[in-house]
PAKE-198075 format. One record per residue (C-alpha): residue in one letter; x, y, z; residue number from 1. Coordinates in steps of 0.001 Angstrom, whole numbers, plus 500000, padded with zeros to 6 digits. Example, Ala and Ser with C-alpha at 12.3 -4.5 7.8 and 13.67 -1.06 7.14 Angstrom:
% PAKE-198075
- markol:X:Y:Z:bake
- A:512300:495500:507800:1
- S:513670:498940:507140:2
//
This chain:
% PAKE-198075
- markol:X:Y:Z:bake
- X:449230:632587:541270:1
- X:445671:631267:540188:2
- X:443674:633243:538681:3
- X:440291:633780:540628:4
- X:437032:633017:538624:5
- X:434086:635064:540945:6
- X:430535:635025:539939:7
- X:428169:637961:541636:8
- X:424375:636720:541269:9
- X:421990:638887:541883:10
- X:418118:638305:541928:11
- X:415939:640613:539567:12
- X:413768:642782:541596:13
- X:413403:639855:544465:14
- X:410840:641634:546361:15
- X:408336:642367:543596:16
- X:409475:639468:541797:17
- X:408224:636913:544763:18
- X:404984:638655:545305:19
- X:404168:638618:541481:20
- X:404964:635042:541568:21
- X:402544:634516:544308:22
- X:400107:636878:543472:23
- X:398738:636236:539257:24
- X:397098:639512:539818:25
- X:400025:641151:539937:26
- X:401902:639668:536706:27
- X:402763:642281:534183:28
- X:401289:645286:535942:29
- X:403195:647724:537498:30
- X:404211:646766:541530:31
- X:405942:648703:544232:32
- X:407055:646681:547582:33
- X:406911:649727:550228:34
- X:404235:651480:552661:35
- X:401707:653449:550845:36
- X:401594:656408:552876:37
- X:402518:659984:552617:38
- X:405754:659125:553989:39
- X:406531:655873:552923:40
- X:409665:654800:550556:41
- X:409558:651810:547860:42
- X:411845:649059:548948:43
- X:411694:647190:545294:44
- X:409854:647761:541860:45
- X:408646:645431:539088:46
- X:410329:645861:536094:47
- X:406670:646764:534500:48
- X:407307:650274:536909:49
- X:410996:650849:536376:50
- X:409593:653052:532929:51
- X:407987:655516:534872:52
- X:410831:656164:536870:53
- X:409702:654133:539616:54
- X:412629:652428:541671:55
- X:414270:652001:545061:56
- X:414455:654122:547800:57
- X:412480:656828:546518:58
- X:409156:658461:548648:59
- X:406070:656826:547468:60
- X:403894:659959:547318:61
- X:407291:660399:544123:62
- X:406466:656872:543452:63
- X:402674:657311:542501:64
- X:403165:660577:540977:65
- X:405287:659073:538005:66
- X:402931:655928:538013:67
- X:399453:656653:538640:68
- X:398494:652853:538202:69
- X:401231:651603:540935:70
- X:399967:649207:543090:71
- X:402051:649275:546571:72
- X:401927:645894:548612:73
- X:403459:645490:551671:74
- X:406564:643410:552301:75
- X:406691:639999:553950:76
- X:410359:639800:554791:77
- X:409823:636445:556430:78
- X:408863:634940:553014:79
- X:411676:636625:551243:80
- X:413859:635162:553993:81
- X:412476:631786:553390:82
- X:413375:632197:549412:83
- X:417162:633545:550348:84
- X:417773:630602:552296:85
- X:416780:627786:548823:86
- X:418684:630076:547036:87
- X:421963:630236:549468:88
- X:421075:626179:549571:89
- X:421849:626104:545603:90
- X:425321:628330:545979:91
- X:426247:625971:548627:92
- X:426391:623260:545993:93
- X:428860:624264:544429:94
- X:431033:626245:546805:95
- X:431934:627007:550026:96
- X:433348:630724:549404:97
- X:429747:631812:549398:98
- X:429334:636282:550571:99
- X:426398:636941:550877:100
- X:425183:641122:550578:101
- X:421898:641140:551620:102
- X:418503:638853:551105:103
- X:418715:638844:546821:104
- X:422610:638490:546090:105
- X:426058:637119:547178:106
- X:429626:636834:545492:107
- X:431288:633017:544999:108
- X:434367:632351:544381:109
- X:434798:628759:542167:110
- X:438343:629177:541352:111
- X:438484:625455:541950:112
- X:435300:624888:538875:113
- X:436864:624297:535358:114
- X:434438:626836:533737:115
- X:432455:629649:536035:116
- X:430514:630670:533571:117
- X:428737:627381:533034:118
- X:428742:627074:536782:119
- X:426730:630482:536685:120
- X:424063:628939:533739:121
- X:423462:626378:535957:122
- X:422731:628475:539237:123
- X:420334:630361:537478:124
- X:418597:628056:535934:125
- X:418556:625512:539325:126
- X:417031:629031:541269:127
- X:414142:629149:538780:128
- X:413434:625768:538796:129
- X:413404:625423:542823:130
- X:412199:629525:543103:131
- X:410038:630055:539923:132
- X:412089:633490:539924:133
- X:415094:634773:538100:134
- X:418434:636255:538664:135
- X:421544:637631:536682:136
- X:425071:636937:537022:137
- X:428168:638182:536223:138
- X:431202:636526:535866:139
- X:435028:637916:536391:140
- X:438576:637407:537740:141
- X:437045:639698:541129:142
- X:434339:641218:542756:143
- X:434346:644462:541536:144
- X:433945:643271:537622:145
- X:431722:640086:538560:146
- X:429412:642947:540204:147
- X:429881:645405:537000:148
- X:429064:642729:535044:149
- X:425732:641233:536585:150
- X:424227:644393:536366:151
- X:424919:644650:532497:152
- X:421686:642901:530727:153
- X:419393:642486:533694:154
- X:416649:640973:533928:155
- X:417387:637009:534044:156
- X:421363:637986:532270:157
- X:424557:636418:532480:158
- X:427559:638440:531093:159
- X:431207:637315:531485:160
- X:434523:639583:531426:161
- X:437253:637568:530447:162
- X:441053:638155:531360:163
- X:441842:639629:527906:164
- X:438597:642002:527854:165
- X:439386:643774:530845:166
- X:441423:646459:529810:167
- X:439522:647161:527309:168
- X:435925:646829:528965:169
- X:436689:648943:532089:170
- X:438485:651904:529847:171
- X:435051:652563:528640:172
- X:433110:651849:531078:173
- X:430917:655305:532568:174
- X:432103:656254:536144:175
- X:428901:655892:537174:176
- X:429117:652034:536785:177
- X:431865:651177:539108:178
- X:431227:649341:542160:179
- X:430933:651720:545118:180
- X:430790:655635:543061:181
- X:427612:656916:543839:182
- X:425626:659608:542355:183
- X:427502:662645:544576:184
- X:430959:661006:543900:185
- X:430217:660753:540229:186
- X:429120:664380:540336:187
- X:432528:665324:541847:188
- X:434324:662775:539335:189
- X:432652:664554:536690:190
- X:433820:668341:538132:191
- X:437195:666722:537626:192
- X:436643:666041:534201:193
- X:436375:662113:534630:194
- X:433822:660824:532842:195
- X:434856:657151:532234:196
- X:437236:654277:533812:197
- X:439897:656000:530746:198
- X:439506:659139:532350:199
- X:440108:657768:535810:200
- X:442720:655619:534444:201
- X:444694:659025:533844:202
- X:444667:659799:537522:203
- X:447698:659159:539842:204
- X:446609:657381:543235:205
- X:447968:660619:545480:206
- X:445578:662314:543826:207
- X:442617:660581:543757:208
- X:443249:659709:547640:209
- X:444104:663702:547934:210
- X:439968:664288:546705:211
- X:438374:660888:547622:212
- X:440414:660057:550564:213
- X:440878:656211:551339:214
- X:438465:655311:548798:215
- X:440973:657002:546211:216
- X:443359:653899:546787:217
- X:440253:651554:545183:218
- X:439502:654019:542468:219
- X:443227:653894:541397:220
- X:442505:649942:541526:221
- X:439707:649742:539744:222
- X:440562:651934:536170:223
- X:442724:648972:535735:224
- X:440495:646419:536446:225
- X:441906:645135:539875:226
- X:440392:643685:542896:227
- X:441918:642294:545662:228
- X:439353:642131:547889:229
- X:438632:638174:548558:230
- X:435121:636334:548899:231
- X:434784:636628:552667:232
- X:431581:633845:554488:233
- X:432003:635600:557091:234
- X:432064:639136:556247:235
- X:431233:641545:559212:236
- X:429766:644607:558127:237
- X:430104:647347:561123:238
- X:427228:649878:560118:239
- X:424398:650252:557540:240
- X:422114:653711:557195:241
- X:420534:655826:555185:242
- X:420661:659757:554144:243
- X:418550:661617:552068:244
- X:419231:665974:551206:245
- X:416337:667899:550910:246
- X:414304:669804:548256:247
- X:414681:672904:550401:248
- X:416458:673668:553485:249
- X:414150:673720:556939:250
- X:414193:674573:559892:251
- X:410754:673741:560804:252
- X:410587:670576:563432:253
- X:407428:669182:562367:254
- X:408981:668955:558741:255
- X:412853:667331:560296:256
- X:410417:664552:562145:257
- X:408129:664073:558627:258
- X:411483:663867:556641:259
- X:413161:661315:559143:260
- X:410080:659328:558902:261
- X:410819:658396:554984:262
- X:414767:657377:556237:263
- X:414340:655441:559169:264
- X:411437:653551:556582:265
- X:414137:653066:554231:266
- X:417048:652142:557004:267
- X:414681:649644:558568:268
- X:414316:648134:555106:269
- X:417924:647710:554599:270
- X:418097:646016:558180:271
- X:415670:643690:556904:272
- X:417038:642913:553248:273
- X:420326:642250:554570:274
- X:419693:640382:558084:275
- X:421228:642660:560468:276
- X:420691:643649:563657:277
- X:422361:646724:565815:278
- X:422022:648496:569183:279
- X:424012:651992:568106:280
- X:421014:654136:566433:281
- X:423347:657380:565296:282
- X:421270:660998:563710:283
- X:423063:663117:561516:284
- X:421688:666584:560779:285
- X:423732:668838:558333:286
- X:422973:672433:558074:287
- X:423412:675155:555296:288
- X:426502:676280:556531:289
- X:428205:673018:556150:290
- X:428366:672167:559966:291
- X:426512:668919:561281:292
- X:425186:667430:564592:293
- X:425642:663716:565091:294
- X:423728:662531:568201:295
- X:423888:658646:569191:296
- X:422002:656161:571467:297
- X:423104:652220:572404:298
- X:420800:650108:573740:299
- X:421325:647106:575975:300
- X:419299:644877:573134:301
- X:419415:645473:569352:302
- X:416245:647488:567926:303
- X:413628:644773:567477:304
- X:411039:646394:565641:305
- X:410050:649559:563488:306
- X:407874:651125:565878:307
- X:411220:651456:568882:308
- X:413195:652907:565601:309
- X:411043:655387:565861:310
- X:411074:656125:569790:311
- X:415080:656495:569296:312
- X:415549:658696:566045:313
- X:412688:660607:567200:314
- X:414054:660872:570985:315
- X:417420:662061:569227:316
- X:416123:664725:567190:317
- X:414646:665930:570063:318
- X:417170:666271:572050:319
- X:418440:669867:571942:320
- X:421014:671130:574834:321
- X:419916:674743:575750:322
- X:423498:674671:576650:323
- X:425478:673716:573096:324
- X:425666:676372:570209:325
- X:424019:674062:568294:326
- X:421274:674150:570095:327
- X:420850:677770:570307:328
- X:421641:678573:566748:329
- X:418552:675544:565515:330
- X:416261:676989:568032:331
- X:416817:680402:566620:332
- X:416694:679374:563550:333
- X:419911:680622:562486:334
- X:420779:677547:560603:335
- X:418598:675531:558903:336
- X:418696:671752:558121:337
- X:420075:670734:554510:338
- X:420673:666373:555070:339
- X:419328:664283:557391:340
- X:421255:660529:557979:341
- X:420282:657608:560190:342
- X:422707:654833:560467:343
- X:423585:651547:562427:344
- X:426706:650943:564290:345
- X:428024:648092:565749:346
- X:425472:645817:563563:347
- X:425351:641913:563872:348
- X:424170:639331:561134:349
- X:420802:638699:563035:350
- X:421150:634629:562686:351
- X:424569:634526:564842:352
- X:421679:635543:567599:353
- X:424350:636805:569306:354
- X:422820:640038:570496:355
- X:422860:639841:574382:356
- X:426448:640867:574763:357
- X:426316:642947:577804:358
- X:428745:646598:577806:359
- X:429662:645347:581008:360
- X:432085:642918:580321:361
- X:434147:645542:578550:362
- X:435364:646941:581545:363
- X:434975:647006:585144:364
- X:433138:649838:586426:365
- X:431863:651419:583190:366
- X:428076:650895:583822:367
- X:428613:652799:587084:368
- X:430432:655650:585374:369
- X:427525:656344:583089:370
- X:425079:656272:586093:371
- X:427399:659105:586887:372
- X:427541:660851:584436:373
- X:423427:660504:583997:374
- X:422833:661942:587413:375
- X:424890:664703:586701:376
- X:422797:665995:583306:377
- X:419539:664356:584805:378
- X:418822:662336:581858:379
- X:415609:660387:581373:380
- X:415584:656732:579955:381
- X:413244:655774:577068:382
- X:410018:654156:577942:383
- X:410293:650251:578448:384
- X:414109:650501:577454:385
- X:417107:650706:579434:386
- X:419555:652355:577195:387
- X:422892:654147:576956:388
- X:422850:657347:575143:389
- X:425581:659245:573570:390
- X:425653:662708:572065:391
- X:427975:664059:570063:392
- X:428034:667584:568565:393
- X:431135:668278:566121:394
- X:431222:672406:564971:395
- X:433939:674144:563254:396
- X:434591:677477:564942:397
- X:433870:679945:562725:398
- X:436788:682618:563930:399
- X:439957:679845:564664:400
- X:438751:676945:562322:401
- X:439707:674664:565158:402
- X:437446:671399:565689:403
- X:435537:671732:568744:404
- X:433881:668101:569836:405
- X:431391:667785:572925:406
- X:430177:664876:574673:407
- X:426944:664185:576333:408
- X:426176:660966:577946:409
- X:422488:660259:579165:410
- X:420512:657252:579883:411
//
């Protein structure tokens, strides 16, 4: 069998980067791409504010604490669109197998290029000729190393894994650094005593899937440097969110709605950095006591703007059944709120434009049944949007342990 040759590019700090190349007054000074309000979240930082501590996804009240002299400027995702598409144009050159994971990188496979790391010198240096910005690549035998590896002298670097480096390369590699262990997982990892891909290495698969469940099966996979996952055009991702724990558990409503305000920023700006577009907005709330709610609402057309984000996650923390112990306990405030999540399901690449499926078609009848089922809990629609709703409470009873799951569907 051939041996696959992958390169993962990945553009440094894209957002930033294209508004410091069209703005000179923002070269070498410290940039945050992101609302500037009390609950806004940075999307992207220059490299000039990654010092301070400034990066991603953090609240930008954090943001300006660490750098006083941050300047926020709001995103124009139309003009980082724009740039995606010149630099998809220059993959296309030289492949077909092109994946692209959002606006700012992509996996291709050139299995069929006599040397993929020249291919990769020549990528980058064709994006900042046509871009005036730069990007890093990493070159492997899959995705999970090319990915490793593009991340491993950022900004503007290109590292390469060969075949015989592997073994050696991913046994001391931190745990932190492997493709798809985030901070919690690394925290558990590191409870277990695994501290590096040697340590994981050490691991037999039942057991890793035993604490990690399916993921364990990839973990196994990866302390020995394999990948089978192939470079995929067409890759349909079915959900995209965001979750953030708080500083202190609340109960307080006004403080759940100021706290979901800082997610939904930072789902919306996922939506837009990877092109995606869903109709499934889903609200997870998990409480001290290790329960969690998860409420859902489908609309008939995908969520077209920030501002309707709002009317739904809003509209779903809201909703609170007199009737479900759930609801009595968090009006009582017997429980209070550790984690709040907003997610996507169902999601569509947004230029497929394919969006106007109607439920209908699915089966015969089913639009009636819901009217039914509306009437009967005397649900009210949101304004200007003719919706589905679904509501889903999952509790573990606290005397039998059994799973107890209720269902709610509303307009």
């Amino acid at each position: 069998m051939t041996q696959r040759k992958i390169i993962h590019i990945d553009m440094d700090a894209f957002y930033a980067s294209v508004e410091q190349r069209d703005h000179p007054e923002y070269r070498g000074r410290p940039i945050a791409v992101g609302h500037d309000g009390p609950r806004g979240v940075v999307a992207t930082a220059s490299y000039e504010a990654r010092p301070y501590g400034v990066r991603s996804a953090i609240s930008s009240a954090l943001a300006k604490r660490l750098c006083p002299n941050l300047i926020f400027v709001p995103a124009r995702f139309d003009v980082y669109k724009e740039v995606s598409r010149q630099i998809r144009a220059v993959f296309r050159d030289y492949t077909e197998l092109v994946e692209p994971l959002s606006l700012d990188e992509a996996f291709l496979d050139v299995t069929h290029l006599r040397s993929a790391t020249l291919a990769a010198r020549e990528i980058k240096a064709r994006i900042l000729a046509e871009t005036g910005l730069t990007a890093s690549a990493g070159i492997s035998v899959n995705k999970m190393l090319a990915k490793i590896a593009s991340d491993y002298r950022k900004p503007d670097g290109l590292f390469t894994i060969p075949p015989g480096q592997i073994e050696e390369f991913v046994a001391a590699l931190p745990i932190e650094r492997f493709f798809g262990i985030g901070e919690v997982t690394a925290r558990k990892m590191h409870g277990m005593g695994i501290h590096t891909g040697a340590d994981l290495r050490l691991r037999d698969e039942a057991e890793l899937v035993r604490h990690f469940g399916k993921a364990g099966h990839s973990y196994y996979g990866y302390a020995r440097g394999i990948d089978e996952r192939e470079v995929t055009p067409n890759r349909i991702r079915k959900s995209l969110g965001a979750e953030t724990t708080f500083a202190e558990d609340t109960d307080d409503r006004e403080q759940l709605r100021l706290e979901l305000s800082a997610v939904r920023e930072e789902v919306w700006n996922r939506l837009m950095r990877h092109e995606f577009k869903g109709k499934t907005v889903v609200l997870k709330l998990k409480f001290d006591n290790f329960r969690q709610i998860t409420r859902s609402k489908t609309l008939f057309a995908p969520v077209n703007s920030a501002e309707t984000l709002r009317q739904v996650s809003e509209e779903l923390l809201a909703a609170d059944p007199p009737d479900r112990p759930y609801g009595r306990q968090f009006a009582r405030s017997l429980h209070r709120v550790r984690a709040a999540a907003i997610r996507f399901r169902g999601i569509r690449p947004e230029r497929l434009n394919d969006f106007s499926h109607d439920r209908r078609q699915h089966g015969k009848g089913k639009d009636d049944n819901c009217l039914k089922r509306d009437r009967l809990w005397g649900a009210k629609p949101l304004p200007d949007h003719r919706v589905f709703s679904n509501l889903r409470e999952i509790s573990q009873a606290p005397r039998t342990g059994r799973t107890i799951a209720r269902r709610r569907v509303a307009a």
